[in-house]
DSSP file (Angstrom, degrees, kcal/mol; ACC not computed):
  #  RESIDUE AA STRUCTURE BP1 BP2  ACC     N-H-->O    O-->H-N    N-H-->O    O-->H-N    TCO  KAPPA ALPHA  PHI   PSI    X-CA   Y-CA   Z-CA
    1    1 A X     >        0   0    0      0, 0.0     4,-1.8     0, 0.0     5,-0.3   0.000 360.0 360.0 360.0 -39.6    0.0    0.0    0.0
    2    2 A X  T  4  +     0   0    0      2,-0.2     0, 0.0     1,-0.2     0, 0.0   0.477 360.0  46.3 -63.9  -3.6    3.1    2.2    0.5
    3    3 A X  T  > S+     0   0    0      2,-0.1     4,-3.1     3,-0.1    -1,-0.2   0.583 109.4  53.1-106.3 -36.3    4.3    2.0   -2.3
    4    4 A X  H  > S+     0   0    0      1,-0.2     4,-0.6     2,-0.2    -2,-0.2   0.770 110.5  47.7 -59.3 -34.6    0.8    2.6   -4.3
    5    5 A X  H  X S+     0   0    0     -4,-1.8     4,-1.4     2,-0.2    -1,-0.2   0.670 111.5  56.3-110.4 -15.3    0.0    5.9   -2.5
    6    6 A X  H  > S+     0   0    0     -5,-0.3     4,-2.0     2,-0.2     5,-0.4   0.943 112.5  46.0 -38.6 -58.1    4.2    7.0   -3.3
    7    7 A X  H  X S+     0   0    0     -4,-3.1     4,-1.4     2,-0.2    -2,-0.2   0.868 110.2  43.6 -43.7 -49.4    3.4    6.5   -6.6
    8    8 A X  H  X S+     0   0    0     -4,-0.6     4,-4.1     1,-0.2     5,-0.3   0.888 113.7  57.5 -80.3 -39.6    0.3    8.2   -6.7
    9    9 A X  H  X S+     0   0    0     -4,-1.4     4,-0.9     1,-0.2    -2,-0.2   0.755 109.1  48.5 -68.4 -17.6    2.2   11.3   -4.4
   10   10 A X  H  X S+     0   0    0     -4,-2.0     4,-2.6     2,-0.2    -1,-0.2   0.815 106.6  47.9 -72.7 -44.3    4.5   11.5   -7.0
   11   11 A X  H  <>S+     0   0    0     -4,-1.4     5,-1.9    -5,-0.4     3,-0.3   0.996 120.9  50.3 -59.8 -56.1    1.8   11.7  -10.0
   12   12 A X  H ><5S+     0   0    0     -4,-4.1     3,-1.9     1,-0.3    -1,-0.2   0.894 105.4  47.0 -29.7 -65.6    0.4   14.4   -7.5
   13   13 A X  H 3<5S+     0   0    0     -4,-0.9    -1,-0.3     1,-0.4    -2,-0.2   0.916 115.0  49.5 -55.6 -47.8    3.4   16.4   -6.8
   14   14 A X  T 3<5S-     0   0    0     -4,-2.6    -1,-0.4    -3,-0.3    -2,-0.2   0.060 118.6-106.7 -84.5  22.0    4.2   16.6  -11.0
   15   15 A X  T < 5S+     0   0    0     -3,-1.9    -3,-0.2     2,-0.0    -2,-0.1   0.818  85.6 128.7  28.6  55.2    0.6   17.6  -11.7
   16   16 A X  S   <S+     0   0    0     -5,-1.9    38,-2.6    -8,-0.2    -4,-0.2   0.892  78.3  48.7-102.3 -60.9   -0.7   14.1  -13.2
   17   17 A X  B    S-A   53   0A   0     36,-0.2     2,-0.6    -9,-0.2    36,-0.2  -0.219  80.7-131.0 -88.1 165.2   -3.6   14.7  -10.5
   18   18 A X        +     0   0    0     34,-1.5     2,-0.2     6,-0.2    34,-0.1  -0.964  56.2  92.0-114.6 159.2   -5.9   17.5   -9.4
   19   19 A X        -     0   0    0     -2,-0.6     3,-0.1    -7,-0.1     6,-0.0  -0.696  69.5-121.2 167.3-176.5   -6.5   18.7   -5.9
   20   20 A X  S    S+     0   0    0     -2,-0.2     2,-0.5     1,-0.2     3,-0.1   0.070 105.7  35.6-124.9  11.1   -4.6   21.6   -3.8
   21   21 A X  S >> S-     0   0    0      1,-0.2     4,-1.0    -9,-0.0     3,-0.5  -0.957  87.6-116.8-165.5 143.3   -3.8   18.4   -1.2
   22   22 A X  H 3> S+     0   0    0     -2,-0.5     4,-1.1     1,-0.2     3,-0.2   0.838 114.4  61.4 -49.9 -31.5   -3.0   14.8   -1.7
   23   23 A X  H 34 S+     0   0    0      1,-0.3    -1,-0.2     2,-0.2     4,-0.0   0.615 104.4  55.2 -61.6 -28.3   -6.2   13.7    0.2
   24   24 A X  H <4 S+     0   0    0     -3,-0.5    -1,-0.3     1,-0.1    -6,-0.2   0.599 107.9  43.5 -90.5  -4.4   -8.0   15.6   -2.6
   25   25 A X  H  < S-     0   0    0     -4,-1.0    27,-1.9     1,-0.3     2,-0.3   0.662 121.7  -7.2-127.3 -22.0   -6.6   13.9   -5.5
   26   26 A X     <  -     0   0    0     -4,-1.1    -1,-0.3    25,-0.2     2,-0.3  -0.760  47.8-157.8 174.5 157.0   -6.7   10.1   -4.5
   27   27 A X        -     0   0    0     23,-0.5    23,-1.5    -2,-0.3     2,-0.7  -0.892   7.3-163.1-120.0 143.0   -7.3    7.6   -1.8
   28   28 A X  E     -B   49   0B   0     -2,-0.3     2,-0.8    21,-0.2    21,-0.2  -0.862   6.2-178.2-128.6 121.9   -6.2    4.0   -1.3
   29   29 A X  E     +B   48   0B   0     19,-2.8    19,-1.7    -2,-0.7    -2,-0.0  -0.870  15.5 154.5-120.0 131.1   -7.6    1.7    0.8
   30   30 A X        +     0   0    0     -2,-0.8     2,-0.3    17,-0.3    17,-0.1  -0.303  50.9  91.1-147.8  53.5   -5.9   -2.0    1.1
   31   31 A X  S >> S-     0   0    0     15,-0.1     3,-3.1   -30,-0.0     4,-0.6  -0.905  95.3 -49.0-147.7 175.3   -6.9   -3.0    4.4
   32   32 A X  G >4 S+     0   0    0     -2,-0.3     3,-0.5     1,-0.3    -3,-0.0   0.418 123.4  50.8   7.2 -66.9   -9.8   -4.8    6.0
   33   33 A X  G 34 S+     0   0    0      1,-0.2    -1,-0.3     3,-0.0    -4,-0.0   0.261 114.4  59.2 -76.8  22.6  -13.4   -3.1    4.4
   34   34 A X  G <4 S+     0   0    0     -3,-3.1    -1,-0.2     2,-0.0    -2,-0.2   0.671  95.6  63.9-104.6  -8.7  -11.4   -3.8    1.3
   35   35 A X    <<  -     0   0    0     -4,-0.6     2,-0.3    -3,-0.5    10,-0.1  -0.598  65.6-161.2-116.3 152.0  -11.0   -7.4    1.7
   36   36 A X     >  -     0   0    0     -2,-0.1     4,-1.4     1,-0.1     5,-0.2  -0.819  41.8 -93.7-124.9-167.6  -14.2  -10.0    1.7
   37   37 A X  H >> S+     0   0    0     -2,-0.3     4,-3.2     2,-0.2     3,-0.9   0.928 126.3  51.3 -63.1 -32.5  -13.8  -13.7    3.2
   38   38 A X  H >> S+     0   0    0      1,-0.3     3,-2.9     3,-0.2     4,-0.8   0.902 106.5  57.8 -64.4 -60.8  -12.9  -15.6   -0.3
   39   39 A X  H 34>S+     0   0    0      1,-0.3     5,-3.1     2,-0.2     4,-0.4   0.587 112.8  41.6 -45.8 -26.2  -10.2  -12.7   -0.5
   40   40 A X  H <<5S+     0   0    0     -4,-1.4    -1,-0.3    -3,-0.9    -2,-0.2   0.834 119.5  42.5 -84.4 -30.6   -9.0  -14.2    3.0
   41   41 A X  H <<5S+     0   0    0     -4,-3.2    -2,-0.2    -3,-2.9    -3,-0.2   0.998 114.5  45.2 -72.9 -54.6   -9.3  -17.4    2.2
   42   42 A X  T  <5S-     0   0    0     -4,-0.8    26,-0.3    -5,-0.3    27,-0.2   0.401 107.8-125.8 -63.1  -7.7   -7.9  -17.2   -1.4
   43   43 A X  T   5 +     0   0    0     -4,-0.4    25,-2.3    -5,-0.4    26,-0.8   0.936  58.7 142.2  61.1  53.3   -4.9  -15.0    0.2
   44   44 A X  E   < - C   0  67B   0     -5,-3.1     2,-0.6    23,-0.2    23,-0.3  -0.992  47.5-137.1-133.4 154.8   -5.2  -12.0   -2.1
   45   45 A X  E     - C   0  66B   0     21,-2.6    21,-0.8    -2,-0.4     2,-0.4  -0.857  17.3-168.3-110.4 118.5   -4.9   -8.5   -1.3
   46   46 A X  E     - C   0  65B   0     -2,-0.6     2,-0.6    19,-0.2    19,-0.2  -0.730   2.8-172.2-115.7 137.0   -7.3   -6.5   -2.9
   47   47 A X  E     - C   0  64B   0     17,-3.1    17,-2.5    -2,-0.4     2,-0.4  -0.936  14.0-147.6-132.4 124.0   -6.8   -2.4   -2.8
   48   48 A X  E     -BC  29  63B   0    -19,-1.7   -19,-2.8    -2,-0.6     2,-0.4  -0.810  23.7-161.9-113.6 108.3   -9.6    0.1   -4.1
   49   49 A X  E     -BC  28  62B   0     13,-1.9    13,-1.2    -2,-0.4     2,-0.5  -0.800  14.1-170.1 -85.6 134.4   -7.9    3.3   -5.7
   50   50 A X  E     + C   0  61B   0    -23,-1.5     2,-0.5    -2,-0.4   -23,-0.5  -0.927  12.2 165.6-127.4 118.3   -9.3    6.2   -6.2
   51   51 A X  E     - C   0  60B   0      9,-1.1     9,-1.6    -2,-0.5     2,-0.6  -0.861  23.4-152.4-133.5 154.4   -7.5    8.9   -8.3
   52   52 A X        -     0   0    0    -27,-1.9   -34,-1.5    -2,-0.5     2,-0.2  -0.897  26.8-153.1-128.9 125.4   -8.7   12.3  -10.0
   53   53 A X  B     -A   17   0A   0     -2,-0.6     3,-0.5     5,-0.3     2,-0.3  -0.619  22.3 -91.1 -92.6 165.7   -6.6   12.9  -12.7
   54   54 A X  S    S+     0   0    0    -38,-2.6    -1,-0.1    -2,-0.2     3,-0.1  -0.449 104.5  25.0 -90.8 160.2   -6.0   16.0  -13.8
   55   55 A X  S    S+     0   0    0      1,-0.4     2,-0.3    -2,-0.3    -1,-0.2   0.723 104.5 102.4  87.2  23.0   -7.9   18.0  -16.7
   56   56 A X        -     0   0    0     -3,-0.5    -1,-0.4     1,-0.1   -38,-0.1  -0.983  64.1-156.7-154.7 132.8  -11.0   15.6  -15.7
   57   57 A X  S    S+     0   0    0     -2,-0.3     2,-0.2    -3,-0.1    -1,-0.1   0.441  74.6  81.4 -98.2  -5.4  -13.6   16.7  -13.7
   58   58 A X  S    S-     0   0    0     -5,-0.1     2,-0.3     0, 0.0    -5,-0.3  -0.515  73.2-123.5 -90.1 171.9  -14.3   12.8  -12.7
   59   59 A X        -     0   0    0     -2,-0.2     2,-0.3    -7,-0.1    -7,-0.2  -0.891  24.1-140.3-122.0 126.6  -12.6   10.2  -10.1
   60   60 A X  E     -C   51   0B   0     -9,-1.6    -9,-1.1    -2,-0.3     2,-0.2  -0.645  12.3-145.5 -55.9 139.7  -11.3    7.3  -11.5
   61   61 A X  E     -C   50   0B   0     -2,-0.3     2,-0.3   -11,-0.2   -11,-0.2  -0.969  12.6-168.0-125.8 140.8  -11.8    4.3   -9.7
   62   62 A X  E     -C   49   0B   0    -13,-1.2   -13,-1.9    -2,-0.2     2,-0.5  -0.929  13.3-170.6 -95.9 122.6   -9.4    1.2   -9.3
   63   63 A X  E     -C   48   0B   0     -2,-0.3     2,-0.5   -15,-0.2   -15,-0.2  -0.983  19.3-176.1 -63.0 103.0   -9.7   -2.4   -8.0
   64   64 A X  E     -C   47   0B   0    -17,-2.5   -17,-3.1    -2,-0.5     2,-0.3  -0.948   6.0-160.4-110.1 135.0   -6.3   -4.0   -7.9
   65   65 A X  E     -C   46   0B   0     -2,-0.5     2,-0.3   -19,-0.2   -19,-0.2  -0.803   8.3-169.1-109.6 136.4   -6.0   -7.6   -6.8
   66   66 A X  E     -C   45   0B   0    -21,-0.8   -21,-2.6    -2,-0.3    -2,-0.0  -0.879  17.2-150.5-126.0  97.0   -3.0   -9.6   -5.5
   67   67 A X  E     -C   44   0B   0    -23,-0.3   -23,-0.2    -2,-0.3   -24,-0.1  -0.265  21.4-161.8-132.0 150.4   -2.9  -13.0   -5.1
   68   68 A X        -     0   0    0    -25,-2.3     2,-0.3     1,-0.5    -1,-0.2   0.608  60.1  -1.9-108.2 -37.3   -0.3  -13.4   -2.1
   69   69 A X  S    S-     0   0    0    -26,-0.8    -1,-0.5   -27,-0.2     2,-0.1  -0.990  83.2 -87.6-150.3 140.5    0.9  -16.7   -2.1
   70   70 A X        -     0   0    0     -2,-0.3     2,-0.5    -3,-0.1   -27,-0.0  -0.438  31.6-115.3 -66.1 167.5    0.3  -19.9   -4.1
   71   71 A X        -     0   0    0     -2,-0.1     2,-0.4   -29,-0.0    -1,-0.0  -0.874  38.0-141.9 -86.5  93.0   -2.3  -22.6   -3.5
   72   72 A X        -     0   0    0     -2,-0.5     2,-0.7     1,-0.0    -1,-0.0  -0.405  13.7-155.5 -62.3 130.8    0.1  -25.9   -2.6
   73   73 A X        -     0   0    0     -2,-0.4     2,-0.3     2,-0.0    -1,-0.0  -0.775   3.2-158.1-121.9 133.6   -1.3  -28.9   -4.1
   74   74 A X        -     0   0    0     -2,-0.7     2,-0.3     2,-0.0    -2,-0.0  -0.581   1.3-154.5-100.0 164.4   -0.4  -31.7   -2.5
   75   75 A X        -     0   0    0     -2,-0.3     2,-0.7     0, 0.0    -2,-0.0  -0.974   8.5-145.2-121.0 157.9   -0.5  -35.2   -4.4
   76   76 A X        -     0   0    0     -2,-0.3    -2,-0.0     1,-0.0     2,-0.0  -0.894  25.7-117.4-128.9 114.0   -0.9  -38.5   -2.6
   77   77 A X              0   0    0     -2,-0.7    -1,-0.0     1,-0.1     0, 0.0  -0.193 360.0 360.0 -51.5 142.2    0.9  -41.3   -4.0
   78   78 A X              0   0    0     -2,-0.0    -1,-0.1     0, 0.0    -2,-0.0   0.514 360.0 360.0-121.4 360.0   -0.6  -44.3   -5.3
């Protein structure tokens, strides 16, 4: 998530977004109300972006999904 809202403070900083504060030009949430049960079971990290670029009087919104870990499958010999 820390690296996603750098990113986005950078886009910010150059004037890729609009707002007069970072909080005005996009939000990122990757925590808990973001996540449902498959996502905990299935071990993926899901993070909801929100950006207003600039020159756009609309909000973008993102779902990015992260699959954390693989699935082991185990096989039982025969």
């Amino acid at each position: 998530m820390g690296h996603v809202r750098g990113y986005l403070g950078i886009l910010w900083r150059t004037g890729a977004l609009r707002g007069t504060q970072p909080k005005d030009a996009f939000s990122v949430v990757c925590d808990m109300p973001a996540k449902s049960e498959g996502d905990i079971r299935l071990s993926t990290l899901t993070c909801r972006v929100e950006i207003a670029p600039a020159g756009s009087s609309e909000f973008v919104f993102l779902l990015i999904q992260i699959r954390l870990q693989s699935r082991a499958i185990s096989m039982a010999a025969a």
